[in-house]
N, C-alpha and C positions, 0 to 999 in steps of 0.2 A: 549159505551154500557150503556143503560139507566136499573137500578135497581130498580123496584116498586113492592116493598112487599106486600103481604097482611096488610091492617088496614094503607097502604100510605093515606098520602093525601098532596095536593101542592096544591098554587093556588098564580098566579104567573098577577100582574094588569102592564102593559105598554105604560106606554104616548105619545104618536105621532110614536107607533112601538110595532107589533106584534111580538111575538116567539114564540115557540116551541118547543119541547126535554127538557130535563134537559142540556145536554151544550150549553149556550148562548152567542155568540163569537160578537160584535158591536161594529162598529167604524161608527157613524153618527154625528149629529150637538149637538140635542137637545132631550135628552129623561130621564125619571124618570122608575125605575123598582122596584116593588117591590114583595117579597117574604115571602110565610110562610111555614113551611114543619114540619107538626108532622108524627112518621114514627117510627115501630116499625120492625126491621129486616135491613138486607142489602140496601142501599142510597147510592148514586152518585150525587152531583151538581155541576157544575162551570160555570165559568161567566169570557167573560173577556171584556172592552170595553176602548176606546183610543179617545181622542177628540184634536183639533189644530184650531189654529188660527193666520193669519196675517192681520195686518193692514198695512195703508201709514203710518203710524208713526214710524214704524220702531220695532215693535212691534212684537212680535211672541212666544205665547205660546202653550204647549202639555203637554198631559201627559198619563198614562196607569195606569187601574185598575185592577186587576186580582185577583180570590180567588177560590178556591175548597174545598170540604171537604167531604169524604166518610169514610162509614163505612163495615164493614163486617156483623155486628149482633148489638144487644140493642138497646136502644130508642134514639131517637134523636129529640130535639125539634130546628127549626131555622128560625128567623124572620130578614128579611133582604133588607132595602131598598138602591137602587142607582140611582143616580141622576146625571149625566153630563152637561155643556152646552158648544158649542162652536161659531164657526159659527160670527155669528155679536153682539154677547151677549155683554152685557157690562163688565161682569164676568165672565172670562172662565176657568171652570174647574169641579172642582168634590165635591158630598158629598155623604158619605156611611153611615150606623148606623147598624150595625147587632150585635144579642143577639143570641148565640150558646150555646144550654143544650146536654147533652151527659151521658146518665148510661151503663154501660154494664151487671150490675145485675150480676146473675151468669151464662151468656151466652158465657163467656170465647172471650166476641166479644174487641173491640179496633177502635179506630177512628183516621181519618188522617185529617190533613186540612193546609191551607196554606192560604197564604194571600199578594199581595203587589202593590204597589203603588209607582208612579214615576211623577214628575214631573218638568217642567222647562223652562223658559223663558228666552228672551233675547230681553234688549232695548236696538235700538240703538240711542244715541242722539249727535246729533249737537252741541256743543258747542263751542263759537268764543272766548274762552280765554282757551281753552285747546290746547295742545300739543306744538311741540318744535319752535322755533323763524329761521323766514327765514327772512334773510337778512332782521334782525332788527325787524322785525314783526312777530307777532305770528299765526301761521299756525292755520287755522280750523283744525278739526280733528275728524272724527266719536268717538266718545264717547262709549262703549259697557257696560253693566253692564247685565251679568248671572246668573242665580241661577239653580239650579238644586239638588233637594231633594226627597230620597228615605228609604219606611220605609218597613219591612216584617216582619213575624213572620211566623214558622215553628211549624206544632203541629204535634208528632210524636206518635202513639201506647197509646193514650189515653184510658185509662178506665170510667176517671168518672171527667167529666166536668164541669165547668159554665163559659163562659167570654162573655163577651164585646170588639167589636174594632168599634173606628170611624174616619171616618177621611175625610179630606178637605181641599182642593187645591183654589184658587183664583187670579190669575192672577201669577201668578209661587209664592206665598208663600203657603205653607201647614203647619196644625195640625193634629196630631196623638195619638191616645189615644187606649192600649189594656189592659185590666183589666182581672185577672184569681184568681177566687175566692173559696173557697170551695163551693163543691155543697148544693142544697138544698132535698138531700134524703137523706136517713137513713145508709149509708153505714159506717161501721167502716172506712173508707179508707179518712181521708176528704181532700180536695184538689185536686190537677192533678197528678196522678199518670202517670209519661212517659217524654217524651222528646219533650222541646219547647226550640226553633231557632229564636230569633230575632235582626235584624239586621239594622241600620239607618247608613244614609249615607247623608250630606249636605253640601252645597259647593258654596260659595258665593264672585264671583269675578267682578271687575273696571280694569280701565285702571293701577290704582296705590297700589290696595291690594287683596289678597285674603283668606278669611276665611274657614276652609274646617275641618269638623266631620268625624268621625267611629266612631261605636260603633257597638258591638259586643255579644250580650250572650246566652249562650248556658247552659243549665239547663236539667238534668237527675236523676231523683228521683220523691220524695212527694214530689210536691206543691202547701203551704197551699195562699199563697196571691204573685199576680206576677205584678206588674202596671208600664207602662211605657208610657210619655207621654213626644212626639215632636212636636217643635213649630217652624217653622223658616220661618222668615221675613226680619227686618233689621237687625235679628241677629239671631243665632241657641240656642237653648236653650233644654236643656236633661233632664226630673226630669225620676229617677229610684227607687222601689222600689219591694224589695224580700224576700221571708222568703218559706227558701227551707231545705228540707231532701234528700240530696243526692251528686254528683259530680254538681260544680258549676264553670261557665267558663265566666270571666266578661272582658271587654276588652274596651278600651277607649281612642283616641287619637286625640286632638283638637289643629289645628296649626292655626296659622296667620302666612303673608307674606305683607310686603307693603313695597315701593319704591316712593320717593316723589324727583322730579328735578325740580328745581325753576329756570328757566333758567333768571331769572332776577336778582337776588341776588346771582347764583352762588352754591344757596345749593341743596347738594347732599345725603340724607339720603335714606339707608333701614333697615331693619330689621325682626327678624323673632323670632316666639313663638312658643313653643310646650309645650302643656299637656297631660301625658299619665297615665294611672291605670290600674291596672291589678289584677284580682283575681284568683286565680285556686287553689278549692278543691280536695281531693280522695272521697270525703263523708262529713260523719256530719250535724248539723245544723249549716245554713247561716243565717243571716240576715242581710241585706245588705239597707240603703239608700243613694244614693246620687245627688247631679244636678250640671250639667254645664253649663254656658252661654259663648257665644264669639259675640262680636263685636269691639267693639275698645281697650277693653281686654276683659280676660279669669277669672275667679270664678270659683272654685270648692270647692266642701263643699263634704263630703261622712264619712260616719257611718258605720261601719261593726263590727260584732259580729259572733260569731264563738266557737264553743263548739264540741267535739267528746267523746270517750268512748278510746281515745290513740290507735285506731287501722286506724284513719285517720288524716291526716294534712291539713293544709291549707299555701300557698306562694301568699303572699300580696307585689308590690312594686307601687311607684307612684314615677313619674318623673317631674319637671319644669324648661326648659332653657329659656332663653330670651337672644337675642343679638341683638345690633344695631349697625351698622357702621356708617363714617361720612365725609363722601366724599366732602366736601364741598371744595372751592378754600381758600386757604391760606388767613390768616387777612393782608390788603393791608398796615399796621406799622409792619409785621414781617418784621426781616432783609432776604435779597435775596441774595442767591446765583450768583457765577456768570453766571453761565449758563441759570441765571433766577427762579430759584425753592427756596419756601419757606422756610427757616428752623422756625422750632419749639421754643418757645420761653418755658421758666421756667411755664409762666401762662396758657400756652393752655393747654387742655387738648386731652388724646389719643384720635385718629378716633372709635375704638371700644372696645365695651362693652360688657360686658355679666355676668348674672345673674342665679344659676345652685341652684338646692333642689332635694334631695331624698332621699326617705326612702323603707324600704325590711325588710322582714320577709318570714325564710323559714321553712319549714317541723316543725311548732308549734299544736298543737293538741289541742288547746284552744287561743284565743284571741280576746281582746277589740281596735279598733281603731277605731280613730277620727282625722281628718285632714279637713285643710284652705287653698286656695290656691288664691291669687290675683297676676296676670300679665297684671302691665299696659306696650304695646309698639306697639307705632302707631306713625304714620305722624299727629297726634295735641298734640304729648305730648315728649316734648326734654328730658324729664328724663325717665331713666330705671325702671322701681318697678318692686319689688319681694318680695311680702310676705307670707310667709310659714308657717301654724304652722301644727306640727303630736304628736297626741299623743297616746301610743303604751304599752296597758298594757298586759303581756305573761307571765302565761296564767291570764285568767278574773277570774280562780276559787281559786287562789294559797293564802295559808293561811299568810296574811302579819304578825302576829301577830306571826310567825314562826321564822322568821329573827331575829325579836329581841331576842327572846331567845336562838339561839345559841350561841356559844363559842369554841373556838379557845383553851382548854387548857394547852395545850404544846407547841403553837407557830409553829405547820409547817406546819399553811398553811392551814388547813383543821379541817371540822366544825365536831368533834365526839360528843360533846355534842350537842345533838341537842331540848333537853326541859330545856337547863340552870341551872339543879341541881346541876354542878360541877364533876358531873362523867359519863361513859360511861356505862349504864345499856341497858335492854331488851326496856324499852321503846322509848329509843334512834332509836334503830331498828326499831320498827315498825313505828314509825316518818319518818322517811327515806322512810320506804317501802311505806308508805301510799301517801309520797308527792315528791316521785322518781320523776314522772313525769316534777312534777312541777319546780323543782329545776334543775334536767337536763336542763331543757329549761331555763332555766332564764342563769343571768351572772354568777349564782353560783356554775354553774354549775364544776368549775374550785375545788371549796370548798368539794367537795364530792366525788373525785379522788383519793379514797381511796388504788387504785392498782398503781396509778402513769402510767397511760397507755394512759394518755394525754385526755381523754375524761369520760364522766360519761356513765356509763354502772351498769348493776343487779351485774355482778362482784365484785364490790362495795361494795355493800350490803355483801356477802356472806367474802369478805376480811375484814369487818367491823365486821361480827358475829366473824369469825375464832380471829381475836384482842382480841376480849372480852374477849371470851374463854381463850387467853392465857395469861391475863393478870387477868382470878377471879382466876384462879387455882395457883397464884403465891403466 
């Protein structure tokens, strides 16, 4: 059902191919589409279009572009061109650009829209020193190298919008770029106020390895600045950046796999990586950067900051394994068995390996982190690496200058003086009260157990007053 309001207008230029209506559904060769649509009231558009290609060389790419976005009521401005080509082009694939503006004033209206793209190829080549040896010679063997890479974003009950997405496919690599900014009107509200869904997906396999992304995030609240931008070629690469008021749901997981048989020398290696991150808020402010790369290893670099009002938390963990085996034929000077089998000598070392890091943080109502993460393990590199660094400050706001002054002055275990004057007075208390929080969360939390009830609780507090109490009156 096509919606044209009063004060629509569209006006809709296409290259080697006519349409009509607002849904534009095309799978042809070679065509360019472009759009503009300013519109005040109820709107409908979507688009969706699919192109493919085979040659004699073994050669075979496709892919699919699809996007809609309606609204109920308010203004909407949207400028949007696409471009395909397939067929005998030398370049096959896609390029889009579109700039979506969106108010709802106080028309109580809300906007939806959606977005995604797919694509993926597959060569296959010849190669006469690939695969395994037949009576003494090495067999040809089709060769295959895949890729297949997919990006979307979901826009849910928007009120007041501004973004950018672009993106471009060429012979099975793609880039992807979606930008959400605060608007440029006057509304106390700035940002995306609603629910945005984005999601990539990349996947990069040979005869001897395979490379393969998720990523995940889901975002419900104010959002002031949202940018995510994917690249993947000879290698996938993720830069993310967020700064949100609300529930935040971040998710990330980048493995390798390779398998290397040299049947001339006998060696026999594989191995396998995985990187994973995870974020999930109730609320609060996020701010979140971070980027991943993968090809013959893995990098990841991520920044997160994180602040509430203690009636929300945030659970932050990040994971790194690496393992390699090493299947290789026994060294022809080990001693032999007699039924012919190797044994192990003092100098060899084990067939496998493996390399493990993590760090987690839960139900904290404040925190700073920063983490490194470099895993090298591939078929060109015989050594394992694993380097790790996290650094994890709970909470960002907590008065450091507090610590030092407490005191221990009876020895059991527990901090009553808490401004260092040598005695347990009022202001002790309110110290406590003021930085409860803080200290619950931390390791200190052990210090402040004032009930002996194995955890820190307001209990505490009030078993700390009633102490006082019985110890001025003595």
């Amino acid at each position: 059902m096509n919606l044209l309001p009063l004060g629509f207008n569209i006006f809709i230029i296409i290259g080697f191919l006519l349409a009509s209506g607002m849904g534009c559904p095309i799978s042809v060769a070679d065509y360019s589409i472009s759009t503009l649509i300013e519109t005040t009231g109820p709107v409908q558009d979507r688009f969706s279009g699919a192109f493919s290609q085979a040659d004699e060389n073994g050669t075979y790419v496709s892919g699919v572009y699809s996007d809609s976005v309606m609204t109920n009521d308010g203004i909407m401005s949207l400028s949007k061109q696409v471009s395909m080509t397939g067929d005998k082009s030398t370049n096959h694939g896609f390029d889009t650009q579109k700039i979506l503006k969106y108010s709802s004033g106080l028309t109580g209206g809300h906007l939806i829209a959606d977005e995604y793209i797919l694509t993926s190829s597959d060569n296959y080549i010849n190669e006469t020193n690939h695969g395994s040896t037949c009576f003494g010679e090495t067999c040809a063997a089709p060769a295959c190298v895949s890729k297949e890479n997919s990006a979307s974003f979901s826009i849910i009950n928007a009120k007041n919008l501004v973004m950018s997405s672009s993106g471009r496919s060429s012979d099975g690599t793609m880039d992807y770029i979606i930008n959400i900014d605060s608007p440029d009107n006057n509304t106390s509200e700035g940002g995306l106020e609603g629910t945005i869904i984005t999601a990539y997906h990349g996947s990069i396999k040979t005869p001897t390895s395979e490379v393969a992304l998720y990523d995940r995030t889901l975002v419900s609240g104010l959002i002031d600045t949202f940018s995510r931008w994917y690249h993947a070629e000879e290698q996938l690469d993720l830069i993310a950046a967020s700064s949100v008021s609300g529930a935040f749901h971040d998710k990330t997981i980048m493995e390798q796999k390779f398998s290397q048989n040299n049947t001339a020398t006998g060696e026999i290696l594989s191995g396998t990586t995985v990187y994973s991150q995870d974020v999930i808020t109730s609320g609060g402010r996020t701010d979140e950067t971070r980027q991943i790369t993968a090809s013959d290893s893995i990098t990841a670099e991520r920044i997160i900051e994180y602040s509430s009002d203690g009636d929300c938390s945030i659970q932050v963990s990040e994971h790194a394994i690496a393992t390699r085996i090493d299947e290789s034929n026994g060294n022809s000077e080990s001693q032999t068995c007699v039924l012919g089998e190797n044994v192990l000598t003092a100098d060899e070392k084990s067939p496998y390996k493996e390399a493990a890091a993590e760090t987690g943080i839960t139900g904290v109502s404040s925190a700073k982190i920063s983490s490194s993460t470099h895993i090298a393990n591939n078929q060109h590199n015989n050594d394992l690496n694993l380097e790790y660094r996290a650094n994890i400050m709970i909470p960002a706001g907590f008065n450091e200058s507090l610590v030092m002054e407490m005191k221990d002055n009876d020895n059991d275990g527990r901090f009553e003086d808490l401004n260092g004057n040598g005695r347990l007075d009022m202001h002790d208390l309110v110290l406590l009260f003021q930085n409860f929080r803080w200290i619950g969360e931390s390791n200190l939390s052990l210090r402040i157990d004032f009930n002996k009830n194995g955890r820190a609780d307001f209990a505490d507090i009030v078993t700390l007053f009633n102490y006082m109490n019985m110890t001025s009156s003595k």
